[in-house]
N, C-alpha and C positions, 0 to 999 in steps of 0.2 A: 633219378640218376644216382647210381653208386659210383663206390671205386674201386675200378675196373683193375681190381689186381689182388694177388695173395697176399703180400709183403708189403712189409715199409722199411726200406734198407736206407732210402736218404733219402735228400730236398732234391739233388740234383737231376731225379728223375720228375719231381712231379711238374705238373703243368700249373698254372696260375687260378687254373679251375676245378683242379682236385685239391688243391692246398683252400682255394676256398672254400669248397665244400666241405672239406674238415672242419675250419672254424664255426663254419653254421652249425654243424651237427655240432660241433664242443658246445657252442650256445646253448643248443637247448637242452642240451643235460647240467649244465651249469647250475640251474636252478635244484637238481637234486640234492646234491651236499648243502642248500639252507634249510632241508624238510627234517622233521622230529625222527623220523626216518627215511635216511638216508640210502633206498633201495630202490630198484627199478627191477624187474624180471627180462631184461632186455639178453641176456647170455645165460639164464637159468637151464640148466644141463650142461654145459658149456665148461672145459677146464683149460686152464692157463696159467702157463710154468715158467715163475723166472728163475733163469737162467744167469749167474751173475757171477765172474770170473773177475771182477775189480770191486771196491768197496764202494758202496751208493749208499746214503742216506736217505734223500729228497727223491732221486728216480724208482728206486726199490719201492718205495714205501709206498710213493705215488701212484706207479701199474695196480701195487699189491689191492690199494683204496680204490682203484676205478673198476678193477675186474670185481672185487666183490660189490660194489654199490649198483653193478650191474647182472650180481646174483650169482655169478661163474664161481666155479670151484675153484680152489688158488693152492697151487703148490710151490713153496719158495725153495730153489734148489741149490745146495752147498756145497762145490767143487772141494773144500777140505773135507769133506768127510762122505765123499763119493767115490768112486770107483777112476775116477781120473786120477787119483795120486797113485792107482796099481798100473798106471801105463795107457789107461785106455782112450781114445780121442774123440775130438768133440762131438764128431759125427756119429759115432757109433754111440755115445753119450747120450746123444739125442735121437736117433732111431728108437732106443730104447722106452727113453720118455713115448713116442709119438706112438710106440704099441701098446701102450697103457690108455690113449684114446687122449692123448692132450690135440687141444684145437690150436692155441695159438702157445709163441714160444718168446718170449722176452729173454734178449741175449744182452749183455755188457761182455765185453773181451777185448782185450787189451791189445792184439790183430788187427790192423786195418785191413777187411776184406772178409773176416769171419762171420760174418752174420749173411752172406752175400752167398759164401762156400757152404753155410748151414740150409739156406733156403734153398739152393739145389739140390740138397739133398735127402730131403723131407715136406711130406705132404703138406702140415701142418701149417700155419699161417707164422711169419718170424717178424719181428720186431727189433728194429735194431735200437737198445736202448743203449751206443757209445760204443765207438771199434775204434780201437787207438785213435792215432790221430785224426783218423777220416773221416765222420760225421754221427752225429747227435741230432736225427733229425727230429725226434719229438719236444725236445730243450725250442730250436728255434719255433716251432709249428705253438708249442706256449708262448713264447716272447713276442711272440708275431698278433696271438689273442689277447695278450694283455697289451701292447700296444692302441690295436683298434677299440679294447675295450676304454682306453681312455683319452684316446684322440677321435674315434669314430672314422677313421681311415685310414689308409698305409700310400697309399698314393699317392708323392711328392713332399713325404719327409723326410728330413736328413737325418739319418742313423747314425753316429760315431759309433765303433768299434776298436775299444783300446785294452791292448795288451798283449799276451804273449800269441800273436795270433798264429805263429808258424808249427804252436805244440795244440793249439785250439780246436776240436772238431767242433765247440760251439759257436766259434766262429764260422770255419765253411758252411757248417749250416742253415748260418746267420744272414751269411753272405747270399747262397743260393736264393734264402727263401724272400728277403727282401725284394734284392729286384726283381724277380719276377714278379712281386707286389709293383712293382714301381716307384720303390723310394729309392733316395740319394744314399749312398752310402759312402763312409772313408771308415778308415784304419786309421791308428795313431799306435806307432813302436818302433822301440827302439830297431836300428836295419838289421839288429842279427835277429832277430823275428818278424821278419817280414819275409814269407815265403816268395821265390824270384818268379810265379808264376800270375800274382795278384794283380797286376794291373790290368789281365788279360779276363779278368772275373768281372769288370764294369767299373772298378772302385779306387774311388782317390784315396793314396797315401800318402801319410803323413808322419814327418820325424818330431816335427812340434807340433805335442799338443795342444800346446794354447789356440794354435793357429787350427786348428782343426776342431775346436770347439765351439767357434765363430759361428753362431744362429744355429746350432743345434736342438730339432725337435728332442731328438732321444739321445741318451748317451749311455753307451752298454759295456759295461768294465768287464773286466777277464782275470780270471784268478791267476797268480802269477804260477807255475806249475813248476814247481821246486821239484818234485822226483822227476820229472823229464828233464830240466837242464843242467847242462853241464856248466863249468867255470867263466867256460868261453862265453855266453851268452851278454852275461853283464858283469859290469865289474863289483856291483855290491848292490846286497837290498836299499839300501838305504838311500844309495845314487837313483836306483830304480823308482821308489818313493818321490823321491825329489822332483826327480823329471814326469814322470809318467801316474803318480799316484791324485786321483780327484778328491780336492780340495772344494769347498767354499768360495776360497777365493777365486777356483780355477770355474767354477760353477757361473759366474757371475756374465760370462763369455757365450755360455749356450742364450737361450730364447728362457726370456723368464716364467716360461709354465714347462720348461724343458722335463724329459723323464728319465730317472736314475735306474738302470737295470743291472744286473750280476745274476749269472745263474748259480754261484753257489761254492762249495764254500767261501765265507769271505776271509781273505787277508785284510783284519783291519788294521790303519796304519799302514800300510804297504800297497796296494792298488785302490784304496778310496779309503777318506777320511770315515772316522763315527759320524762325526756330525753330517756327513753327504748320507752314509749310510743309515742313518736313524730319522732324516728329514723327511717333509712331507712330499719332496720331489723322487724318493726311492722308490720304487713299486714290487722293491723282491717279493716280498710274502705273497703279495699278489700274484707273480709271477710261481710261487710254489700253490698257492691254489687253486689256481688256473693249468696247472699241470694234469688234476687229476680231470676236471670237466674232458680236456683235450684228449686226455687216454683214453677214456670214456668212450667217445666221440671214433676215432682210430678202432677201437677194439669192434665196435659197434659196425661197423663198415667194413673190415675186413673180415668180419663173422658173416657179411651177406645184407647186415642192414641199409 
């Protein structure tokens, strides 16, 4: 069985049985990044372009690691000092790439929908690696593998999801890919980030956090996203902290093997304590190295594996 499709533009499309099959196939490349060498010939001729119109760290570097660990050619592409600052647009951007013989295209773009308008318009296999606010489906499709990696299931756990979730595409695509797993999920934010459509997604909302941390399997923080908010949103970091930021003591409320997630970067002091952040109940790292297994896995499938 593959998966049946070009593209991976979001969770909202996949079924409960393609999102599993991704994690299997993540699984078994997973074991590649612990070998002396870390290569596989699985895309060997194979070239793959990212595409990155927002600043990435963890996701750039990520694709960059799993397309070469699986032998592809990699070319990382620089909107400053391309041919898009003389006028030219995305698409013809990328036609351009796709006559050079690129297979797949990893996009980040700041467009909710661009990655959606790039896949109509080129052969090429697209990846949406974060479209403004709209979805990051390969952030949840990791959280999702570091989850069962350390519960052994996803099936009637209760997920918290806390923060700015109305500027979050980590969220929606946290949200999607959960329940179709079939776990519980809630939100915890303050109401000017609570999108007015969420209750229609499956999932309980909540204004106190504490009250929403009550038997929590997993609890998944959100970076607070300063360049997207405006004044209105809150009235100060520091309130924001107050109320909404995970503490130790606020820890003590989930389920005592509960698991600490963030995709990235962290606001310490402001959306989770150091000490939550550096304990043994956090599983980030994890969650950044489990990113590359799942690209891996993704790339490998939508090449025809």
């Amino acid at each position: 069985m593959g998966l049946k499709r070009k593209d991976l533009l979001d969770v909202a499309s996949l079924s409960a049985e393609d999102i599993h099959l991704i994690l299997e196939t993540a699984d078994s490349f997973k074991e590649v990044s612990g070998r002396e060498i870390k290569k596989v010939p699985a895309l060997r001729g194979k070239t793959v372009v990212n595409l990155f119109f927002e600043p990435s760290t963890r996701t750039r570097t990520s694709f960059e690691l799993a397309a070469k660990r699986l032998s592809a050619d990699v070319i990382n592409f620089s909107p400053s000092t391309s041919s898009i600052v003389k006028g030219e647009t995305l698409l013809d951007t990328a036609r351009n790439i796709e006559s050079m013989q690129a297979d797949i295209i990893v996009l980040r773009h700041p467009s909710p929908g661009a990655a959606e308008t790039l896949a109509r318009g080129v052969r090429s296999s697209v990846i949406n690696a974060g479209d403004g606010c709209h979805e990051h489906p390969t952030q949840a499709l990791l959280d999702l593998f570091t989850i069962r990696q350390r519960k052994a299931h996803l099936a009637g756990l209760c997920v918290v999801i806390v923060g700015d979730i109305a500027h979050s595409r980590v969220a929606r695509s946290n949200i999607y890919a959960l329940t179709k797993m079939g776990a519980t999920v809630r939100v915890a934010a303050p109401p000017t980030m609570i999108p007015l459509y969420l209750d229609r997604l499956g999932v309980s909302v909540f204004f106190d956090l504490d009250r929403a941390l009550e038997g929590a399997d997993v609890v998944m923080m959100l970076r607070l996203q300063l360049e997207r908010l405006g004044q209105a949103y809150l009235p100060s970091i520091r309130e924001y902290a107050r109320l909404y930021g995970l503490t130790a003591e606020r820890m003590k409320r989930a389920k005592p093997d509960a698991l600490v997630m963030h995709p990235g970067p962290l606001n310490r002091g402001v959306e989770i304590a150091p000490e939550v952040a550096d304990s043994g109940a956090a599983v980030i790292l994890d969650q950044v190295a489990n990113g590359v297994a799942v690209r891996m896995g993704l790339m490998y499938l939508l090449s025809g594996g």
